[in-house]
C-alpha positions as CSV (number, residue, x, y, z in Angstrom):
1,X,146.8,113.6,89.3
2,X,147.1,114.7,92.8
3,X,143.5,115.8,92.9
4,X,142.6,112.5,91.6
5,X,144.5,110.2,93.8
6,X,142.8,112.0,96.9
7,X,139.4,111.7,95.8
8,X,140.0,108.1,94.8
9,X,141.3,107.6,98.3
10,X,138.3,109.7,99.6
11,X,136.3,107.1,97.6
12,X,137.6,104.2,99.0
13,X,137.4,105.9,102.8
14,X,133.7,106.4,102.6
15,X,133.5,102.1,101.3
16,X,135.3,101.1,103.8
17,X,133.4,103.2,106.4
18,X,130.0,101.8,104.9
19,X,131.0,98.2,104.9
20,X,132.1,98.4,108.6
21,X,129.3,99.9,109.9
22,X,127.4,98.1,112.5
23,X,124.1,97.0,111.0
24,X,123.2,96.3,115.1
25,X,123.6,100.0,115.3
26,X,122.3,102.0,112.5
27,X,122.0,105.7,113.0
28,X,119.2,106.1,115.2
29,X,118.8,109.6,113.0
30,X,118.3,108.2,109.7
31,X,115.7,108.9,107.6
32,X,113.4,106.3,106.3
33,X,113.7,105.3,102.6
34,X,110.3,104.1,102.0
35,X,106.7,104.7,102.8
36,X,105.1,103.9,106.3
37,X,103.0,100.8,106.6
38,X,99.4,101.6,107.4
39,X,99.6,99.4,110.8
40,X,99.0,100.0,114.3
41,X,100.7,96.7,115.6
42,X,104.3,97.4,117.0
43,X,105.5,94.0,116.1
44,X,104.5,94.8,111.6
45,X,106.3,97.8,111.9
46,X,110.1,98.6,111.3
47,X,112.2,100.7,114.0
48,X,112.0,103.4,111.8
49,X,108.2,103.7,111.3
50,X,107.9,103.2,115.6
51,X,110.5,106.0,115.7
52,X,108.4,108.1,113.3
53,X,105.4,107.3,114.8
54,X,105.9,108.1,118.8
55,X,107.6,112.2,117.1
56,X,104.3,112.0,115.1
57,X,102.3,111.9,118.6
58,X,101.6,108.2,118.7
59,X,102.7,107.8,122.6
60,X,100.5,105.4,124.0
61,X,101.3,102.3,123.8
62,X,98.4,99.4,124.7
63,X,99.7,95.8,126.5
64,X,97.1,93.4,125.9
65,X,97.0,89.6,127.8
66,X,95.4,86.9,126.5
67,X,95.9,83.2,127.4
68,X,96.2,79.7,125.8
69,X,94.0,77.1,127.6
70,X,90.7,74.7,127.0
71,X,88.0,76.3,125.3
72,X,85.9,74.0,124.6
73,X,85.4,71.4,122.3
74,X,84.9,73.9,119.2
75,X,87.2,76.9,119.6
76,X,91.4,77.3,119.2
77,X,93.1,77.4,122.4
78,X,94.2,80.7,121.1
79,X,90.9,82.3,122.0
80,X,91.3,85.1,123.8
81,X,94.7,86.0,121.5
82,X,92.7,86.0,118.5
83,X,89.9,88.3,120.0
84,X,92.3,90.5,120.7
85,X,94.0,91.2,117.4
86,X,90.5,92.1,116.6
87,X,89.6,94.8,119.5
88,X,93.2,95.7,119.7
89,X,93.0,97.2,116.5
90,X,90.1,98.9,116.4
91,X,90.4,100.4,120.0
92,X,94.4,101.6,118.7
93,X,92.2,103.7,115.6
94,X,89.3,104.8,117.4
95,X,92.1,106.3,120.1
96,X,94.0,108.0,116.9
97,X,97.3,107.9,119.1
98,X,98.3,104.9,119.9
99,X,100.1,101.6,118.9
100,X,99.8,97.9,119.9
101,X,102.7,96.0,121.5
102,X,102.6,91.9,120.8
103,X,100.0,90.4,122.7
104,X,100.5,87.8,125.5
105,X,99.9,85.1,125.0
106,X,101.3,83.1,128.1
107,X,99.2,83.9,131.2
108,X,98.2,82.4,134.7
109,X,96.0,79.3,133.9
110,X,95.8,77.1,137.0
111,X,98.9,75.7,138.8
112,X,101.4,73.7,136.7
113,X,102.1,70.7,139.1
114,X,100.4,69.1,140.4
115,X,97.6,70.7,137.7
116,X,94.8,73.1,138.7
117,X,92.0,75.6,136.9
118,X,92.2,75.0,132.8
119,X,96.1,73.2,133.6
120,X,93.9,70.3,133.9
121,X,93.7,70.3,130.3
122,X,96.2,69.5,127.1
123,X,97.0,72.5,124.9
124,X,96.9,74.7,128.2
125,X,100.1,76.9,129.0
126,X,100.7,78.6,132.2
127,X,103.0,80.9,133.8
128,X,103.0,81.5,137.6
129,X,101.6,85.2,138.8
130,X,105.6,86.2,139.7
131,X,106.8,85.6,135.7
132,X,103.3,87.0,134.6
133,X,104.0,90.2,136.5
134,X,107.6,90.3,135.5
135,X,107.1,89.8,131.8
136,X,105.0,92.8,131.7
137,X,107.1,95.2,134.1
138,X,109.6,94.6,131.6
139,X,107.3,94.8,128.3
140,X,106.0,98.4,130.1
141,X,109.6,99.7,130.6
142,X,110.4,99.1,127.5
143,X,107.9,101.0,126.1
144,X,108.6,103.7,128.6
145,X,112.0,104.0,127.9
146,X,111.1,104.2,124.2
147,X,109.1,107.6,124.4
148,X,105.6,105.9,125.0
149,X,103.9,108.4,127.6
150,X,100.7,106.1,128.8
151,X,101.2,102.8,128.8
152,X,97.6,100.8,128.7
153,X,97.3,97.2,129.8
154,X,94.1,95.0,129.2
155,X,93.2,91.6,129.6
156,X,91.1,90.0,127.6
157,X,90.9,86.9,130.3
158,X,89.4,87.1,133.9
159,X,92.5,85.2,135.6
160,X,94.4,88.1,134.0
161,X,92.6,91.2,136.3
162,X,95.1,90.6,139.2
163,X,98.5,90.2,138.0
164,X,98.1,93.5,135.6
165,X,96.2,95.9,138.2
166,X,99.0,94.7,140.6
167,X,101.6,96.0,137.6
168,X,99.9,99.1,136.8
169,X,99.9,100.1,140.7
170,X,103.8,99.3,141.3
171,X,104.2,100.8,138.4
172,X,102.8,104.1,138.8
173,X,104.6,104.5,142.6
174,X,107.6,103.6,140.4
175,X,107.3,105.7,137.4
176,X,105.9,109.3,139.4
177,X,104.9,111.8,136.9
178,X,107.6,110.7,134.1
179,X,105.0,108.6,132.5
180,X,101.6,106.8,133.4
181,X,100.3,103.4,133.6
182,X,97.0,102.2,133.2
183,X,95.0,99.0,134.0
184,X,91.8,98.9,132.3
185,X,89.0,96.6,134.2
186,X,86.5,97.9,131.8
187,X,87.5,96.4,128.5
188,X,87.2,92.9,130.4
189,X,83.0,93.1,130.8
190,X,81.6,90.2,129.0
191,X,78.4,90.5,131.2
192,X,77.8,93.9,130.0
193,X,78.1,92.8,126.3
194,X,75.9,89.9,127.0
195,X,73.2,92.2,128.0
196,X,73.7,94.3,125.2
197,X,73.2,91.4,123.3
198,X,69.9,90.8,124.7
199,X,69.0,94.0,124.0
200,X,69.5,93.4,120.2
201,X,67.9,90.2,120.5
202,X,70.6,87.6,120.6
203,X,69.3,85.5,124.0
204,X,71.1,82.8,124.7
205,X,70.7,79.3,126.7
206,X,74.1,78.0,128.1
207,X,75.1,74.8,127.4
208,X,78.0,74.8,129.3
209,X,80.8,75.1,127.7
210,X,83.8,77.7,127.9
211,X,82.3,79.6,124.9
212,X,79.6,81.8,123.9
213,X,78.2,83.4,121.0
214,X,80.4,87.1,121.2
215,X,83.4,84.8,121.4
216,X,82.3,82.8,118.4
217,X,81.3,86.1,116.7
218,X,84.2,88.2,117.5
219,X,86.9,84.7,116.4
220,X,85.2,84.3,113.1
221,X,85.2,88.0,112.6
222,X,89.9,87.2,112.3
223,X,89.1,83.7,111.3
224,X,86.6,81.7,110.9
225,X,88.5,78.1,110.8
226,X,89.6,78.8,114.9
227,X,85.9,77.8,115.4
228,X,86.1,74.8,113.8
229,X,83.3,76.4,111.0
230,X,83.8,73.7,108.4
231,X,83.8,70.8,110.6
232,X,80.6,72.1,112.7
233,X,79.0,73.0,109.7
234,X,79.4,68.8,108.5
235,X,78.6,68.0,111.8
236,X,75.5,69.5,112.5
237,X,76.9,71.5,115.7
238,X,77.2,75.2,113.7
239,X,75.5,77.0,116.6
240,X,76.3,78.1,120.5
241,X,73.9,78.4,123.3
242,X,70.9,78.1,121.2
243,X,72.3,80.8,118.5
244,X,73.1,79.8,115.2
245,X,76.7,81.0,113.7
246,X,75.1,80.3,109.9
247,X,75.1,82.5,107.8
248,X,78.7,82.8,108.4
249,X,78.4,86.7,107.1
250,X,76.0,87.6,109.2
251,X,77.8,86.1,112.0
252,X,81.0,88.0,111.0
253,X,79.2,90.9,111.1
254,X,78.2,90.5,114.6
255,X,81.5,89.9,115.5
256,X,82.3,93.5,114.2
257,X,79.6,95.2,115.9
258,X,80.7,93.7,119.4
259,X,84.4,94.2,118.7
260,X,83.0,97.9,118.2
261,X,80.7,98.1,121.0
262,X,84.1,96.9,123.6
263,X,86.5,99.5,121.6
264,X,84.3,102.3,122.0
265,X,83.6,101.5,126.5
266,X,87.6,100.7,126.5
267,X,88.3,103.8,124.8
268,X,86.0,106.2,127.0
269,X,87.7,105.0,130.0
270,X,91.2,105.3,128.7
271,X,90.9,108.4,128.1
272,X,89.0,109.4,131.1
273,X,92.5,107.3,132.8
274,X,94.8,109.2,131.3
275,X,93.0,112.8,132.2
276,X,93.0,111.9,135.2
């Protein structure tokens, strides 16, 4: 009976104890009950799977900018976000060790009042160069203080170059030899992949509008309805620049070979960053 009475209490001990844990502090040892998700986006994954995933190796973390502003009257203000989910990803695989924080998507755009640049323009959202270079010193600490050893920041807008080079240098005075910081001007080389184009025979005549065909390509290859495909397709307009976006396949396709084309130049020169 005595026996019993002790284990009950035992019983009841260990309920207790369960039911009061903190579920804002779980044991930061625990092990994780279920598979991994397949993902390489910080943002998909649980604390566990990051967790598992920076002891596996996985220690560079990449910071990507993108922007929300006029682009045109064909393509989702989103542009440069949505390109990114789509380079992001592939560079993050072809680099084997690395995950993806959240892209931003709020970036300088033109002074907020009175207007300049694309502020000029509804659906635009800018942040001055101060809370643009204070979001990401804190987005890179974080990381940092997580276990992420290289911390890679690319923009995928020119009005970006400034604000993350400027981050990437304080940084790296900041940080010593504890961890690195990179800003990486290569990834953001839309001439280069324009000539590349040519050389595959995709010549262009600008019309001039904030949009050309590797953007259309490279949107369509995430989704093809943030280029307005239906609507354009009614319309008559389902081209850029003197380059037809039909068939949509084909043009998908495209979109993959340039997304591939930017991973593989952003990847050489991370790497040839980091060895640095």
């Amino acid at each position: 009976m005595f026996l019993r009475t002790v284990l009950c209490s035992l019983a009841l001990a260990t309920a207790g104890f369960a039911q009061n844990a903190d579920p804002m502090r779980p044991d930061p040892n625990m092990p994780r009950p279920i598979a991994a998700r397949d993902t390489v986006w910080i943002e998909e994954m649980t604390w566990i799977e990051v967790r598992d995933a920076l002891k596996s190796g996985k220690r560079t973390a990449i910071v990507s900018t993108g922007g929300v502003e006029q682009n045109g009257p064909y393509l989702a203000a989103g542009k440069h976000n949505y390109v990114l989910r789509a380079t992001c990803e592939a560079i993050a695989r072809k680099l084997g060790n690395a995950l993806v924080a959240p892209i931003v998507p709020f970036v300088p755009e033109g002074d907020i009042s009175p207007p300049t640049g694309h502020m000029l323009y509804p659906s635009t959202i800018s942040v001055r160069e101060e809370t643009f270079q204070r979001l990401l010193t804190d987005i890179a600490e974080s990381l940092k203080q997580h276990g992420f050893q290289h911390v890679i920041l690319i923009g995928d807008s020119g009005g970006n170059t400034k604000g993350m080079a400027a981050v990437a240098a304080a940084l790296t005075r900041r940080w010593g030899r504890t961890a690195s910081i990179h800003h990486i001007p290569e990834y953001y080389d839309y001439a280069s992949v324009k000539s590349w184009l040519e050389k595959q025979g995709i010549r262009q005549t600008d019309e001039g509008m904030h949009d050309d065909f590797a953007m259309s390509a490279q949107m369509m290859l995430i989704d093809p309805t943030t280029v307005r495909m239906k609507e354009r397709m009614a319309a008559g307009k389902f081209s850029i620049n003197g380059v037809p976006l039909a068939p949509i396949q084909k043009t998908v396709a495209w979109g993959k070979r340039i997304v591939d084309y930017r991973a593989e130049i952003t990847v050489a020169a991370i790497r040839k960053a980091i060895a640095r």
